[in-house]
LUMTI-743162 format. One record per residue (C-alpha): x, y, z; chain. Coordinates in steps of 0.001 Angstrom, whole numbers, plus 500000, padded with zeros to 6 digits. Layout:
<rs>
u_v_w_chain
X_Y_Z_A .
...
</rs>
This chain:
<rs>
u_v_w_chain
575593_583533_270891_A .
578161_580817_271888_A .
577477_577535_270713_A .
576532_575050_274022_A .
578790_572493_274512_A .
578150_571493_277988_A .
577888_567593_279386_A .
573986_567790_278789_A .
573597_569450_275563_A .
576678_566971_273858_A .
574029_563528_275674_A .
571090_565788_273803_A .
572494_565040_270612_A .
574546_562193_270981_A .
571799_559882_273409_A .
569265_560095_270417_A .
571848_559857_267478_A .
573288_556605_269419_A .
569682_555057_269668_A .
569052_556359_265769_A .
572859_555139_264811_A .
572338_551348_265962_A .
569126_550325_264014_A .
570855_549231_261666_A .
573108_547037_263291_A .
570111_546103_265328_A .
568276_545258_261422_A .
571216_542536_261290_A .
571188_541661_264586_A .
567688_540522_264689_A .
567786_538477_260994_A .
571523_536971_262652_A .
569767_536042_265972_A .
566214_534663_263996_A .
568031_533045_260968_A .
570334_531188_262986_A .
567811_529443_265023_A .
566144_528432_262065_A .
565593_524386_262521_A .
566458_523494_258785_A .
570002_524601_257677_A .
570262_527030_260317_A .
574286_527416_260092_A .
573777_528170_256279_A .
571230_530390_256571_A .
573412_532826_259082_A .
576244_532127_256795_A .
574451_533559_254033_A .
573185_536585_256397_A .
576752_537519_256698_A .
577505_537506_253016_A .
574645_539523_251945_A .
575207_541934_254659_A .
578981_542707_253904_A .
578013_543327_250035_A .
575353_545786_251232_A .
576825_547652_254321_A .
579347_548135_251567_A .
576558_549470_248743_A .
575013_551791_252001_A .
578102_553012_253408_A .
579371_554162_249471_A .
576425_555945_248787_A .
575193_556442_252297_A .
578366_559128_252554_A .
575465_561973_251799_A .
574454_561856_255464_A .
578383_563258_256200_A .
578145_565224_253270_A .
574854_567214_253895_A .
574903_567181_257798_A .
578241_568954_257053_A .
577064_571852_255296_A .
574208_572558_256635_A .
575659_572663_260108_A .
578223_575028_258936_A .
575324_577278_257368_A .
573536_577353_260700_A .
576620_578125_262518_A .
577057_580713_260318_A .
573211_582037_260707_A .
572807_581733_257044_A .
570236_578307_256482_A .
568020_580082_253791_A .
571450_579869_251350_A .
571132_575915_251437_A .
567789_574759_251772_A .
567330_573842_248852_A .
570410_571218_248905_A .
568657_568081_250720_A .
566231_567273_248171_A .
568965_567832_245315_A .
571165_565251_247286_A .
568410_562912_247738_A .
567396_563278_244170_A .
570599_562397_242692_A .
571682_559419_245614_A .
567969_557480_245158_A .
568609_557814_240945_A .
572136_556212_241693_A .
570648_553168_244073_A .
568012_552625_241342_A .
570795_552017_239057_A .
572502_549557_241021_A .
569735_547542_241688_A .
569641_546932_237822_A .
572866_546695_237646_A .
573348_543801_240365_A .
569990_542149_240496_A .
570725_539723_237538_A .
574812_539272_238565_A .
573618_538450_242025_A .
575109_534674_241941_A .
578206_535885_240784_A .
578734_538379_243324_A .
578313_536344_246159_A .
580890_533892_244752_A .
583667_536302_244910_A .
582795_535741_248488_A .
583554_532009_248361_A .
579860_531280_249016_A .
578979_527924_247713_A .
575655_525014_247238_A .
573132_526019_250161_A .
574808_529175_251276_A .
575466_530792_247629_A .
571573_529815_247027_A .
570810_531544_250043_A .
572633_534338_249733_A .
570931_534744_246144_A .
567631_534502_247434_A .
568103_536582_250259_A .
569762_539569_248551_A .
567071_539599_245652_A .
564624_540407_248147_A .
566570_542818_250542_A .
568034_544812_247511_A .
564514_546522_247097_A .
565281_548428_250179_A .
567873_549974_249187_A .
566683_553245_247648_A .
564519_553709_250850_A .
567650_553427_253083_A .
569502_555789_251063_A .
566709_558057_251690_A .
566135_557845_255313_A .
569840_558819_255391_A .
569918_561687_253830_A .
567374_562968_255413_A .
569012_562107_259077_A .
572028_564141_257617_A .
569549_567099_256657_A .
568088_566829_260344_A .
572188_566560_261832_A .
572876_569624_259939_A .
569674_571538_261980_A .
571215_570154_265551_A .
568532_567459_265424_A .
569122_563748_266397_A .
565580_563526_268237_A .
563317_562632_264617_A .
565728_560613_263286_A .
566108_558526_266791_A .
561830_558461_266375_A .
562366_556736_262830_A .
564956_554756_263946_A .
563157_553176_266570_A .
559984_552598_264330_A .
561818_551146_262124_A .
563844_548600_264526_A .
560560_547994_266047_A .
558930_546753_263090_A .
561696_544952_261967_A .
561314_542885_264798_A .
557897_542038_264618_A .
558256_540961_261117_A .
561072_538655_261492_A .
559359_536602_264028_A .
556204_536686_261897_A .
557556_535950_258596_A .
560646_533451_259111_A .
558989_531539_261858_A .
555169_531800_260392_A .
552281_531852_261979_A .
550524_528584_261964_A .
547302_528591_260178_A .
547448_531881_258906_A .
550860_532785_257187_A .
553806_529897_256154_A .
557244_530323_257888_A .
559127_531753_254883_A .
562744_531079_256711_A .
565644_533416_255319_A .
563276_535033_253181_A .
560853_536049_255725_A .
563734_538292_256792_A .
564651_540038_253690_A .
560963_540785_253049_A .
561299_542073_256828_A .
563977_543806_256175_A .
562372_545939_252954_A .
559168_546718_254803_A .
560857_548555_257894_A .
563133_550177_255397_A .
560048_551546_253480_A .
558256_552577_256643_A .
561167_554363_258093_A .
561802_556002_254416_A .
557602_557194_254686_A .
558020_558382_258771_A .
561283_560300_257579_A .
559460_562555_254808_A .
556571_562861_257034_A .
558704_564711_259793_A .
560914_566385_257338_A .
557986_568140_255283_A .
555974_568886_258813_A .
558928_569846_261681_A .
561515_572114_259299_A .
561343_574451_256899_A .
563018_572078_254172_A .
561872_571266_251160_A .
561447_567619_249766_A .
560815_569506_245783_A .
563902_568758_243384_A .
564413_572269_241298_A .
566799_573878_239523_A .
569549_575427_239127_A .
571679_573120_241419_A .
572693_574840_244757_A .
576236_577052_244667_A .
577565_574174_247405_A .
576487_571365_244857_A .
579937_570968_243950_A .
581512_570918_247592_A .
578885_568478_248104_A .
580076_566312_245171_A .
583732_566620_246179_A .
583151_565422_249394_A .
581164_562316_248193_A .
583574_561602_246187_A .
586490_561417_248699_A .
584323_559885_250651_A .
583309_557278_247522_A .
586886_556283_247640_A .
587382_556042_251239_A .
584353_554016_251822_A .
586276_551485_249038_A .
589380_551445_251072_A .
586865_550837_253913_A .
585044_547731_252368_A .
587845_546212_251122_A .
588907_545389_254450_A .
585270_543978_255491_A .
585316_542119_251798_A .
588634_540459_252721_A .
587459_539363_256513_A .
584549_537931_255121_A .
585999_536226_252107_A .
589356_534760_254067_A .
586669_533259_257362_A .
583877_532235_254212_A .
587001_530097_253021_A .
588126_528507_256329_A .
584832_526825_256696_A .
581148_526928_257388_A .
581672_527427_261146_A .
584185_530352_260715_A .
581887_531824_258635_A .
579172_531793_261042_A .
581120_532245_263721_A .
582799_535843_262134_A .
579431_537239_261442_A .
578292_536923_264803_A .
581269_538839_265890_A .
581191_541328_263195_A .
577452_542477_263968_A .
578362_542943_267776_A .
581301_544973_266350_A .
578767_546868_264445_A .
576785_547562_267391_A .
579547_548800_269687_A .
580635_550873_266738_A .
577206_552294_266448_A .
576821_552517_270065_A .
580172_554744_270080_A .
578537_556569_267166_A .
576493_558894_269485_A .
579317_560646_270236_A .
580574_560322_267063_A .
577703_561944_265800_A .
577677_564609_268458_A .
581071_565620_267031_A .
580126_565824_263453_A .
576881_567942_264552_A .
578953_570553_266731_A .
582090_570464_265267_A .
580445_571963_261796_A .
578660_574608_263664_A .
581657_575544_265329_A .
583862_575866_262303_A .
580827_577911_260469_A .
580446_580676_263957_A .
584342_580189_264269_A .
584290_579111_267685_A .
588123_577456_267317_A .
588565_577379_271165_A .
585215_575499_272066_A .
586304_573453_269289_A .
588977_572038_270893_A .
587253_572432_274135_A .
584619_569682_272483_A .
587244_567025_271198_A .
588221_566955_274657_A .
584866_566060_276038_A .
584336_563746_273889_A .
587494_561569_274014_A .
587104_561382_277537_A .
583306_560448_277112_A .
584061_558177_273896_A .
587038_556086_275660_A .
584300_555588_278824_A .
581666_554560_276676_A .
584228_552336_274969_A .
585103_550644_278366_A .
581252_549963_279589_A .
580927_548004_276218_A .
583261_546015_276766_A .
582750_545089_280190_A .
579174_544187_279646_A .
580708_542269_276483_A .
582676_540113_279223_A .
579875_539828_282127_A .
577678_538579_278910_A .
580585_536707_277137_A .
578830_533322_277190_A .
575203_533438_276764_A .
576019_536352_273653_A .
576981_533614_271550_A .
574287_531142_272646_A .
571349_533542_271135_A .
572281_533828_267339_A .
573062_529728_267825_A .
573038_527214_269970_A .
576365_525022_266724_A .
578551_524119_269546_A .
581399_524009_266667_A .
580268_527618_265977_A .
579904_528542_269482_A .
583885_527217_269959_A .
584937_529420_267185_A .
583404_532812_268091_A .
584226_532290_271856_A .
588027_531897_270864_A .
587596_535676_269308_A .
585305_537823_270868_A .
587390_538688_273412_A .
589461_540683_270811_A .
586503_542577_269678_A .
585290_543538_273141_A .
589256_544907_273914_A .
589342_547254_270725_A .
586384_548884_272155_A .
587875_551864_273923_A .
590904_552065_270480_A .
586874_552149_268446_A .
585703_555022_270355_A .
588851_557434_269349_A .
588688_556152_265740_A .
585331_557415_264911_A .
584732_560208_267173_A .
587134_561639_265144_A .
586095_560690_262382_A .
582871_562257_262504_A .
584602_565208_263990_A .
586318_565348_260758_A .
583475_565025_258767_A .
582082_567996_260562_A .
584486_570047_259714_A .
584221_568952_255952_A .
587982_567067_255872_A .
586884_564214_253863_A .
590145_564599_251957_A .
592162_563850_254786_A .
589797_560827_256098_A .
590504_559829_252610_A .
593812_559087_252952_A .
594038_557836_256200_A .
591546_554812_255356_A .
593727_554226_252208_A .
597238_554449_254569_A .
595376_551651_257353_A .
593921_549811_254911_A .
596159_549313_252239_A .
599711_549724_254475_A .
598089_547582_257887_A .
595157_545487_257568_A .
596243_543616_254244_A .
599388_542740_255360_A .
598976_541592_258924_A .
595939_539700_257635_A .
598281_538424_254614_A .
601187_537441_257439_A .
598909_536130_260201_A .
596532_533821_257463_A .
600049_532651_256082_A .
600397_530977_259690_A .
597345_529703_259507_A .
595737_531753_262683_A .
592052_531650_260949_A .
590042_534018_262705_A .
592594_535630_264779_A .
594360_536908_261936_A .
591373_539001_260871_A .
590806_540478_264084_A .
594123_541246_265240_A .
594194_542767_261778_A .
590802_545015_262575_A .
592123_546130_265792_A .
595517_547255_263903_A .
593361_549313_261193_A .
591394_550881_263769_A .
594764_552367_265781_A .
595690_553468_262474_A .
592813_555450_261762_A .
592011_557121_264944_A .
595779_558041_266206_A .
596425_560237_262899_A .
593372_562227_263277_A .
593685_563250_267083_A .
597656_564796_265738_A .
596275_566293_262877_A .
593634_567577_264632_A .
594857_569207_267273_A .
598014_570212_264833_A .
595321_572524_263012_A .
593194_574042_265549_A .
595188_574261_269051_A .
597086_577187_267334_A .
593477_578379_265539_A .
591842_578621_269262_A .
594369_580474_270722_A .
593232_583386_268392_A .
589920_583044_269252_A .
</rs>
């Protein structure tokens, strides 16, 4: 049977992947928008938001890479019509990742101080980034969790559970952040920027509970570790491990943005992780597609379907770029009154206005990028991803930032450099893509 890849079936996977893929950008979002209204050190606070979340979107997205990894394989065993010879993989994965996080909770916990002043966090902001991050940390292993298991339910052509945890998750987030920075008078104290870390860790541990639940009762996987370790344990490992190294290359360039706008001042700093969080949701946004992609794109390697393979990169640049567009046209109807909800800093206000308008114009550039990307995961070419992310981070984003700080253009010179790194990523793909499989699908 021919793998659907109509208009309808792609939205069936990619509307509920989109709404899964942006609570976590939506976790930041609300601790940006809450912490920066906070009446006592308010600018610090957000400042310190920022930090802590560059240091652990880059923890998440290195270890996070089993989501790729196992959505992947499975989706090429069920393309294939042979599940039974990998069931047993998910709970391996998940076994090994949540040991790892475990380990780097010890591992950073005391160093925390230090960490955060490689980021050229300072007096109120270092101590809140401290605080904030001893708290948040906890979540960790439950996050890495939750992910594999939306990789597990990727690989089974499933985005509808994980969009269900997602939204719990988000939801409760929410609620918490208003209860715990804020307070409720009376009853409980307003706890401030650690009200929403210990927000933070309880949605994560919810969502982590909700995603075993449907796992164990709507599949026929298996949560039990056993051995001996699954014959595509090692393809599994390889991939992770490109992936491990890509995801480097990847945070080196958010390290760098956030260290270089940390040292041009308190307002910069505030003003970049405003912008970088709405970056993160238009990415995530995009990431329905995205996701789409990496669910299809495996099956249709594993049945061989080469022709509907191309057939589906072709829907989905056309949907992706469209998608990209809307974003940022609703970016410039809101342009104004965006900025005004995460703080009402008129120096910080000035600063993000003067770039926002770059992030809103990469949009369509974002959409090509990772559509691809998780086309490319799919198909299991982490290798390639690999060096791609190396080539645009290590041959373009370093050295236009380098060049454009050197003349002193602040803020600008990080985004024009982001917008650089993301051409460089995407264009490569869509050649080497099409390179490889227009000559496949004309055997098929």
């Amino acid at each position: 049977m021919r793998t659907n890849i109509s208009f309808k079936h792609i939205n069936k996977l990619a509307i509920p992947a989109l709404i899964a893929g942006i609570s976590e950008p939506i976790l930041s979002i609300t601790d940006t928008a809450i912490v920066g209204n906070i009446e006592v050190n308010g600018t610090e606070s957000l400042a310190a938001v920022g930090i802590v979340g560059t240091f652990l979107s880059m923890l998440i997205w290195v270890l996070g890479q089993t989501r790729s990894a196992i959505s992947s394989i499975v989706s090429q065993y069920v393309g294939a019509d042979n599940l039974d010879a990998v069931k047993n993989l998910p709970a391996q994965a998940i076994f090994i990742i949540t040991s790892l996080s475990i380990l780097i909770i010890i591992s950073t916990y005391p160093f925390a101080e230090s960490i955060f002043k490689l980021y050229n966090a300072s007096d109120v902001i270092l101590s809140y980034s401290v605080d904030y991050y001893r708290i948040r940390v906890f979540g960790f292993p439950f996050t890495l969790f939750t992910i594999a298991i939306f990789g597990t339910f990727r690989g089974l052509q499933n985005t509808y559970y994980p969009m269900l945890i997602a939204i719990v998750g988000a939801l409760t987030n929410i609620l918490l952040d208003f209860i715990l920075v804020y307070g409720i008078e009376g009853y409980i104290p307003a706890m401030h920027i650690k009200g929403a870390a210990y927000a933070s860790v309880a949605a994560q541990f919810l969502m982590a509970l909700v995603s075993a639940y449907f796992l164990l009762t709507k599949t026929e996987i298996s949560l039990r570790f056993s051995f001996p370790f699954n014959k595509e344990m090692k393809r599994f490992v390889l991939m992770i491990l490109n992936l491990f190294v890509r995801t480097l290359a990847l945070n080196v360039t958010l390290y760098l943005a956030s260290s270089f706008s940390t040292r041009y001042g308190n307002e910069q700093i505030a003003a970049y992780t405003i912008a970088i969080n709405l970056w993160f949701l238009g990415a995530f946004i995009i990431d329905g597609y995205a996701s789409a992609g990496n669910i299809l794109s495996g099956k249709l390697l594993g049945g061989k379907e080469y022709g509907l393979l191309i057939g589906l990169s072709n829907k989905l640049i056309k949907y992706g770029i469209i998608a990209g567009s809307i974003i940022a046209v609703i970016g410039a109807f809101l342009y104004f009154p965006l900025g005004t909800v995460f703080t009402k800093d008129p120096e910080v206000l000035k600063e993000f206005y003067n770039i926002f308008w770059i992030v809103l114009a990469m949009q369509p550039l974002c959409a090509l990028a990772f559509i691809f990307d998780g086309i490319f995961k799919g198909l299991g070419k982490m290798k390639y991803l690999r060096n791609i992310l190396l080539f645009s981070t290590f041959i373009v984003f370093v050295p236009v930032l380098l060049v454009l700080d050197y003349f002193n253009c602040k803020l600008y010179a990080i985004f024009i450099a982001f917008t650089l790194w993301i051409a460089a990523r995407g264009l490569p793909l869509i050649v080497k893509f099409r390179k490889e499989f227009l000559l496949l699908s004309q055997k098929d």
